[in-house]
N, CA, C and O atoms as a GROMACS GRO file, in nm:
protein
  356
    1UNK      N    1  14.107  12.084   3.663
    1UNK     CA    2  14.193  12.095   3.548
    1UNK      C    3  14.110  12.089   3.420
    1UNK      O    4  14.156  12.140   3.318
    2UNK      N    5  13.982  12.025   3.418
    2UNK     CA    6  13.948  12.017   3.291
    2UNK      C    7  13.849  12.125   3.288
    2UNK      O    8  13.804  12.164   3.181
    3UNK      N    9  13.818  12.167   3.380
    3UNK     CA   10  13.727  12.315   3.368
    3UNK      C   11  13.781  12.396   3.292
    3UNK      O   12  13.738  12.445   3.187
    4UNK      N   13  13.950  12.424   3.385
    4UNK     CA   14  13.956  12.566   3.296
    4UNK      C   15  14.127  12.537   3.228
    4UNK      O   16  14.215  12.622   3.214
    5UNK      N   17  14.134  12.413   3.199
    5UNK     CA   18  14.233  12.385   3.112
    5UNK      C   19  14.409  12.414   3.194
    5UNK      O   20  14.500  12.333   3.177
    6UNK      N   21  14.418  12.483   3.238
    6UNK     CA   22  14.560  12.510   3.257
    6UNK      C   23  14.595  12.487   3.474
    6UNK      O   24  14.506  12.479   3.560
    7UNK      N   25  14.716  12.484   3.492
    7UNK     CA   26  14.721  12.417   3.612
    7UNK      C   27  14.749  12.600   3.688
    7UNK      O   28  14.738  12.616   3.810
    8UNK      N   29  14.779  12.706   3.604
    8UNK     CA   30  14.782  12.841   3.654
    8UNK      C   31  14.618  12.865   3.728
    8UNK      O   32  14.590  12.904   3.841
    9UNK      N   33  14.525  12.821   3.610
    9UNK     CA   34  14.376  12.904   3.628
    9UNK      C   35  14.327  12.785   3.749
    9UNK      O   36  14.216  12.832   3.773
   10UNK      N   37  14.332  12.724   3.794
   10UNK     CA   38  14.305  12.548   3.865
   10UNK      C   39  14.360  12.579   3.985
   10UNK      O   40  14.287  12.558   4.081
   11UNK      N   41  14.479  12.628   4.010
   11UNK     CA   42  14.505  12.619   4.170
   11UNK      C   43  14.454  12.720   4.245
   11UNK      O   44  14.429  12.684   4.360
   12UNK      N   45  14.421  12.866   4.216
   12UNK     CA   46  14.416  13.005   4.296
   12UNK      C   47  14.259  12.916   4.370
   12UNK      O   48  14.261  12.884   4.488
   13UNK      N   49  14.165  12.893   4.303
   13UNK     CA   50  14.016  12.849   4.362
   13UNK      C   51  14.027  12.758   4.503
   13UNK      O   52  13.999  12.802   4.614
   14UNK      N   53  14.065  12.649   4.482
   14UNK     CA   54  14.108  12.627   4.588
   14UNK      C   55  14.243  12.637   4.737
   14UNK      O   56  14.242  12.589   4.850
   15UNK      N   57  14.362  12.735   4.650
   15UNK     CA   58  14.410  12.807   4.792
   15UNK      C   59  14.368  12.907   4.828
   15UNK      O   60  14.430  12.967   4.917
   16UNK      N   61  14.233  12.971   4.766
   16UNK     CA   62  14.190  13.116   4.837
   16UNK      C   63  14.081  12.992   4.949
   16UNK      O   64  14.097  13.024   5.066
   17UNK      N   65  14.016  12.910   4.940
   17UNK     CA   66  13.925  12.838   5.002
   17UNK      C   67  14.026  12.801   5.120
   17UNK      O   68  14.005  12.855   5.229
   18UNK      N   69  14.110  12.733   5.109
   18UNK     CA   70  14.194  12.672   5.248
   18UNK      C   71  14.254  12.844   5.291
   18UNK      O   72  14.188  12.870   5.391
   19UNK      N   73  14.308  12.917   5.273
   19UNK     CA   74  14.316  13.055   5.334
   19UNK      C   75  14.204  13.110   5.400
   19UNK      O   76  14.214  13.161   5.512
   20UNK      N   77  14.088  13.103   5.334
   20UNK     CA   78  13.954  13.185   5.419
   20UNK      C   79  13.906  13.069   5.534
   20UNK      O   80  13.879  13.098   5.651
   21UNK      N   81  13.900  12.906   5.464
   21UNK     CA   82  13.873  12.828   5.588
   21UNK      C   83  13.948  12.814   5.722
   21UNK      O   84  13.904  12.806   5.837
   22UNK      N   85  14.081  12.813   5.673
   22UNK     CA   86  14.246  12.850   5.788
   22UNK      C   87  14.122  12.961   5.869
   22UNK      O   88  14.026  12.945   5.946
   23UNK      N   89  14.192  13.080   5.799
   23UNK     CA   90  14.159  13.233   5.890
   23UNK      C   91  14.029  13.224   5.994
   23UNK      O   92  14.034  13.260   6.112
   24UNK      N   93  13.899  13.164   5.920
   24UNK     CA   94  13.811  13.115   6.017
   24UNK      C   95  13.818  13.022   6.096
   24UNK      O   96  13.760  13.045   6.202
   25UNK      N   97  13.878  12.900   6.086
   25UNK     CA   98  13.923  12.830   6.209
   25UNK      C   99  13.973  12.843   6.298
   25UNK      O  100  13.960  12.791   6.408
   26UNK      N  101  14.054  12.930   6.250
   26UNK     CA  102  14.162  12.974   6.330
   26UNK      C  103  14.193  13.125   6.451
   26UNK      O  104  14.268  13.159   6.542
   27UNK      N  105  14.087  13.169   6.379
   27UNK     CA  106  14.084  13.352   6.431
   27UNK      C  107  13.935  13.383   6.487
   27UNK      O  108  13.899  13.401   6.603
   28UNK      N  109  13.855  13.382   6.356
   28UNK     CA  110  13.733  13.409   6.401
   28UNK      C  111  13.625  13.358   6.466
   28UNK      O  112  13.559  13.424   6.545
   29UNK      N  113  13.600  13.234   6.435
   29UNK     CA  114  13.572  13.110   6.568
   29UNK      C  115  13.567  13.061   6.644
   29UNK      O  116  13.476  12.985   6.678
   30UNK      N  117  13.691  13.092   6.717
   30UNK     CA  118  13.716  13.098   6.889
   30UNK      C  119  13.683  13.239   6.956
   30UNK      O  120  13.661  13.268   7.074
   31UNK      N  121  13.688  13.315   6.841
   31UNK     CA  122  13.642  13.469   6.908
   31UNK      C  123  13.521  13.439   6.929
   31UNK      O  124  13.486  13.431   7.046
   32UNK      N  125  13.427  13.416   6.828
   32UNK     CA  126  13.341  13.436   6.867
   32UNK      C  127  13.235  13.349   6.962
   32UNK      O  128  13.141  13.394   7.027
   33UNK      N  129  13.278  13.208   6.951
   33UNK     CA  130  13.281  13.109   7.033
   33UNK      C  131  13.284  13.161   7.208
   33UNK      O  132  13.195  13.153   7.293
   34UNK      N  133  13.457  13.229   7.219
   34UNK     CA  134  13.398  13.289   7.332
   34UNK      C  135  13.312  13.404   7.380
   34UNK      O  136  13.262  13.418   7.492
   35UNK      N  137  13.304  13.482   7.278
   35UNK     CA  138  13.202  13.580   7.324
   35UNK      C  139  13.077  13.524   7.370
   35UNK      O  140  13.032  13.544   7.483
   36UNK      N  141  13.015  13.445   7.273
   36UNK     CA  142  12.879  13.394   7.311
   36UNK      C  143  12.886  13.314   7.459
   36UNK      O  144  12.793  13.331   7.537
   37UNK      N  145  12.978  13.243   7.487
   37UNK     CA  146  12.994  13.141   7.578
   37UNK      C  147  13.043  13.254   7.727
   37UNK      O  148  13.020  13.210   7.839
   38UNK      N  149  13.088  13.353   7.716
   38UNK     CA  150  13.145  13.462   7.784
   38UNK      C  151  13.301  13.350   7.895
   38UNK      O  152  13.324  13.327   8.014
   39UNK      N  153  13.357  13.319   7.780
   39UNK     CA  154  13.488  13.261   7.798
   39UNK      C  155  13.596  13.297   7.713
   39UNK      O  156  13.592  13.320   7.592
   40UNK      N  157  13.700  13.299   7.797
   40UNK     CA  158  13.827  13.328   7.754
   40UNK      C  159  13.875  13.273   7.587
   40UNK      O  160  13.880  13.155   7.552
   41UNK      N  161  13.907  13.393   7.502
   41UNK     CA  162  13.994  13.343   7.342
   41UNK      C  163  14.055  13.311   7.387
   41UNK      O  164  14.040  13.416   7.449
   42UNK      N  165  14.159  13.244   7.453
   42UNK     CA  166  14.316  13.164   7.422
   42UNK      C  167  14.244  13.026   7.496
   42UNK      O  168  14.304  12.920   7.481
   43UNK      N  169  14.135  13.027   7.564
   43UNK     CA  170  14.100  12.920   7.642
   43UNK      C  171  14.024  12.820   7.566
   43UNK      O  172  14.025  12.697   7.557
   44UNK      N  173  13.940  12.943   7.503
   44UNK     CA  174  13.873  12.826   7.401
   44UNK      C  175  13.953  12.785   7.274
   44UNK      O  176  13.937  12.682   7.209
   45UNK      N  177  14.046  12.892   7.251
   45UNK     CA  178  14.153  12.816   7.091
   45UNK      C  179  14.223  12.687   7.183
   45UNK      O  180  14.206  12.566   7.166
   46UNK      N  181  14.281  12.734   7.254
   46UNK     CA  182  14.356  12.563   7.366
   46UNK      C  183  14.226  12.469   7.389
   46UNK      O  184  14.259  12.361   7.438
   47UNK      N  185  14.136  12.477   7.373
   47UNK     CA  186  14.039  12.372   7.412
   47UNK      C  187  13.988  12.325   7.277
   47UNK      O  188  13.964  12.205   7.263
   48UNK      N  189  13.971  12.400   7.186
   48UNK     CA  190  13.967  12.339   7.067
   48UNK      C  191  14.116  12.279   6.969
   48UNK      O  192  14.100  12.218   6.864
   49UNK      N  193  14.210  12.301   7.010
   49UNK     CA  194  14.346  12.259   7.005
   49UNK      C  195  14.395  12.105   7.052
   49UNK      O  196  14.455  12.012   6.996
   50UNK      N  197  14.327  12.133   7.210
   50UNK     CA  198  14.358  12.012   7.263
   50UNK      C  199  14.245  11.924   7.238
   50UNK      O  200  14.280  11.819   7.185
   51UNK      N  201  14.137  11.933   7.258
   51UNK     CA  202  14.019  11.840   7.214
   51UNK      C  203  14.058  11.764   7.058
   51UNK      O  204  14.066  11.643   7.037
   52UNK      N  205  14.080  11.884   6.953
   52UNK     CA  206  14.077  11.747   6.883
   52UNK      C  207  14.216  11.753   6.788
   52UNK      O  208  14.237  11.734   6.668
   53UNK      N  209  14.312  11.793   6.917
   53UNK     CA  210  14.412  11.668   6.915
   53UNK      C  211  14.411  11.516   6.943
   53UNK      O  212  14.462  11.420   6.886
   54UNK      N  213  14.303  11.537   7.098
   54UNK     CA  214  14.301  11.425   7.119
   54UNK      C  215  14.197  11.315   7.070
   54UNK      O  216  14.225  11.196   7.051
   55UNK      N  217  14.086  11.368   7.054
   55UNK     CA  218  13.987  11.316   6.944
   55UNK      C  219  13.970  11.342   6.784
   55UNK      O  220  13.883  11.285   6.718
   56UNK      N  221  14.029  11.401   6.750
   56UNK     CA  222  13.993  11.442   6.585
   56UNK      C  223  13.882  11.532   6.511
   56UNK      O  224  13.910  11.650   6.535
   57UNK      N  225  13.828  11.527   6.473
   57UNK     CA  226  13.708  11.554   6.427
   57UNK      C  227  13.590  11.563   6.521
   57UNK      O  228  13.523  11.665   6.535
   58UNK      N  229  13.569  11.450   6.583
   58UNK     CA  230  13.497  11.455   6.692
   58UNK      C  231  13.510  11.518   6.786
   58UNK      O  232  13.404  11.561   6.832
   59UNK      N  233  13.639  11.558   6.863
   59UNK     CA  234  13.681  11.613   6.965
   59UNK      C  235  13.674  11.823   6.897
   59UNK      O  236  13.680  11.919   6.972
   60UNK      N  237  13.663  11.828   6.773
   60UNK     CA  238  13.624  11.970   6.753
   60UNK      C  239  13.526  11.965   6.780
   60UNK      O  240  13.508  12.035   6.879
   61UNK      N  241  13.405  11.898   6.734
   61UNK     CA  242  13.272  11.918   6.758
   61UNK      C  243  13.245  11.946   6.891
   61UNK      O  244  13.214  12.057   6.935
   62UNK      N  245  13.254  11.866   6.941
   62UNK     CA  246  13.292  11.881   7.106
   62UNK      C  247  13.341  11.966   7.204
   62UNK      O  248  13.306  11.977   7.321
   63UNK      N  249  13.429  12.025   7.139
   63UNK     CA  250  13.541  12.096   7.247
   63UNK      C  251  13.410  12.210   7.343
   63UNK      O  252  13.370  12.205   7.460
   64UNK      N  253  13.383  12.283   7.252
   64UNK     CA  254  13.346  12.382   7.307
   64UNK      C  255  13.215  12.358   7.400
   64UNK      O  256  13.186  12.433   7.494
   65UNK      N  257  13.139  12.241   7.361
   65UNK     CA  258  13.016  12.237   7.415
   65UNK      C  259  13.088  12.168   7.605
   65UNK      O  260  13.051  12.204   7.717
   66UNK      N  261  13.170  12.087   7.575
   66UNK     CA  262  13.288  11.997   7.680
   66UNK      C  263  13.304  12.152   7.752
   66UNK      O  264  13.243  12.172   7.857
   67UNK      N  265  13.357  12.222   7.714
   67UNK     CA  266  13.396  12.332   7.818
   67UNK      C  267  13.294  12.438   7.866
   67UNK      O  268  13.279  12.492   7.975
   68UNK      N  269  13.251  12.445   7.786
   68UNK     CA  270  13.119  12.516   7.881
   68UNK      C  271  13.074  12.418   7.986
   68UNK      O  272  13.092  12.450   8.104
   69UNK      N  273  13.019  12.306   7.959
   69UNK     CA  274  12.972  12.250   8.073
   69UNK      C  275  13.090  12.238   8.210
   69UNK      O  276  13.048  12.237   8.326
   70UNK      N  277  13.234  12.228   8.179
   70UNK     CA  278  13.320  12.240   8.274
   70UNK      C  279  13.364  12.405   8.345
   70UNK      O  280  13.444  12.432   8.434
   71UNK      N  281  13.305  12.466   8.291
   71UNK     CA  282  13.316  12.634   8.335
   71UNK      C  283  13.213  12.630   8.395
   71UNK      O  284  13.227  12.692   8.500
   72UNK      N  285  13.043  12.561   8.379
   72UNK     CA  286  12.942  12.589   8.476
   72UNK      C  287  12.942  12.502   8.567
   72UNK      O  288  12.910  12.549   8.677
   73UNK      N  289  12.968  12.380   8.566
   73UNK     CA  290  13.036  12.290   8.686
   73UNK      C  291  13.143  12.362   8.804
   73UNK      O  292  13.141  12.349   8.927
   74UNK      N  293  13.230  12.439   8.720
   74UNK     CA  294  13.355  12.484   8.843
   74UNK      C  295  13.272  12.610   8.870
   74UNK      O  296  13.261  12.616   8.993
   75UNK      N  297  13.204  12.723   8.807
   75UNK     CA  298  13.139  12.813   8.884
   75UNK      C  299  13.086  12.766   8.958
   75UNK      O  300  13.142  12.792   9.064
   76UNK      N  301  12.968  12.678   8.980
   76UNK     CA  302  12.890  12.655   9.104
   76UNK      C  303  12.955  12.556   9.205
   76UNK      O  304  12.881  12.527   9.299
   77UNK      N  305  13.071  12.503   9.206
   77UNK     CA  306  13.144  12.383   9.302
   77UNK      C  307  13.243  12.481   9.342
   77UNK      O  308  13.330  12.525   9.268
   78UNK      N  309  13.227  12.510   9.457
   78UNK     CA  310  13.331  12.521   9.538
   78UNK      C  311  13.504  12.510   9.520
   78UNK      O  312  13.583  12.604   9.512
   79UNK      N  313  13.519  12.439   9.519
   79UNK     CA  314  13.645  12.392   9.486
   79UNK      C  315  13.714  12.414   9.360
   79UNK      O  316  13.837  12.417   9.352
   80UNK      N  317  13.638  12.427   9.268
   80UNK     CA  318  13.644  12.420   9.174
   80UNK      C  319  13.643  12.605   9.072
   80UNK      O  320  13.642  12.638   8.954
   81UNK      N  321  13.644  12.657   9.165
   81UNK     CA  322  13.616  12.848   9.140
   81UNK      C  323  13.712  12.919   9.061
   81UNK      O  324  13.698  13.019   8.990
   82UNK      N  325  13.827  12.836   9.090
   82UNK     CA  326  13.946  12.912   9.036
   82UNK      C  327  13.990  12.828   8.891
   82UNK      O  328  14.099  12.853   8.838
   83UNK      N  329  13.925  12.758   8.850
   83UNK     CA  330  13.908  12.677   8.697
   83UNK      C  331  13.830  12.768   8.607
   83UNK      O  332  13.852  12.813   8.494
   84UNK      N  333  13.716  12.785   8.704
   84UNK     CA  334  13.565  12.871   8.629
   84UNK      C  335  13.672  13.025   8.630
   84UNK      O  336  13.662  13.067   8.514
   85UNK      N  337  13.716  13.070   8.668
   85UNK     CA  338  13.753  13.203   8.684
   85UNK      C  339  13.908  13.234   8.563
   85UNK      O  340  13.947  13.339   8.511
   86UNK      N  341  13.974  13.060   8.551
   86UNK     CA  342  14.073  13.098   8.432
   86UNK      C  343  13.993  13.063   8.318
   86UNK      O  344  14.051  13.096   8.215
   87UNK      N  345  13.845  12.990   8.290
   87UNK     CA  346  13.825  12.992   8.180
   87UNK      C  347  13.730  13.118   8.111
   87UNK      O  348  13.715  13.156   7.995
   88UNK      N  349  13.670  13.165   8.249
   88UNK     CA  350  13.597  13.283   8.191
   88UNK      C  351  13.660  13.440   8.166
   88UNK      O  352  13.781  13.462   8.152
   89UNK      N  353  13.592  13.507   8.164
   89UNK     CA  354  13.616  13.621   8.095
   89UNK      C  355  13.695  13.686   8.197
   89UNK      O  356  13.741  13.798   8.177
   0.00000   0.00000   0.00000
């Protein structure tokens, strides 16, 4: 407000910032998250969804590194094939 005096010129700066940060959290990040990881978009937005629902902050940091290691665990275990096969591609 005291930059640029009026509460018109003061708000657009920061809702174009929460719009571009949204859109990347939200869209482009799990895309590309799974590409690199060669895992499922809806698997990794639900894993970063549920992670830090249940942890917060921490549980984003996390999510994704948490599921890769549980996609290369169920590929090589037996039992476990048809986990590796809904989280991958």
């Amino acid at each position: 407000m005291l930059q640029f005096g009026s509460l018109g010129q003061a708000v657009p700066p920061p809702a174009l910032f929460v719009v571009i940060s949204s859109l990347e959290g939200m869209l482009l990040k799990p895309c590309l998250m799974g590409r690199v990881g060669r895992m499922n978009n809806v698997a990794v937005f639900v894993g970063l969804l549920f992670w830090g629902w249940l942890w917060g902050m921490w549980g984003l940091l996390l999510a994704f590194p948490l599921m890769m290691v549980l996609k290369t665990v169920a590929d090589r275990v037996e039992g476990f094939r048809p986990i590796g096969e809904l989280l991958g591609e």
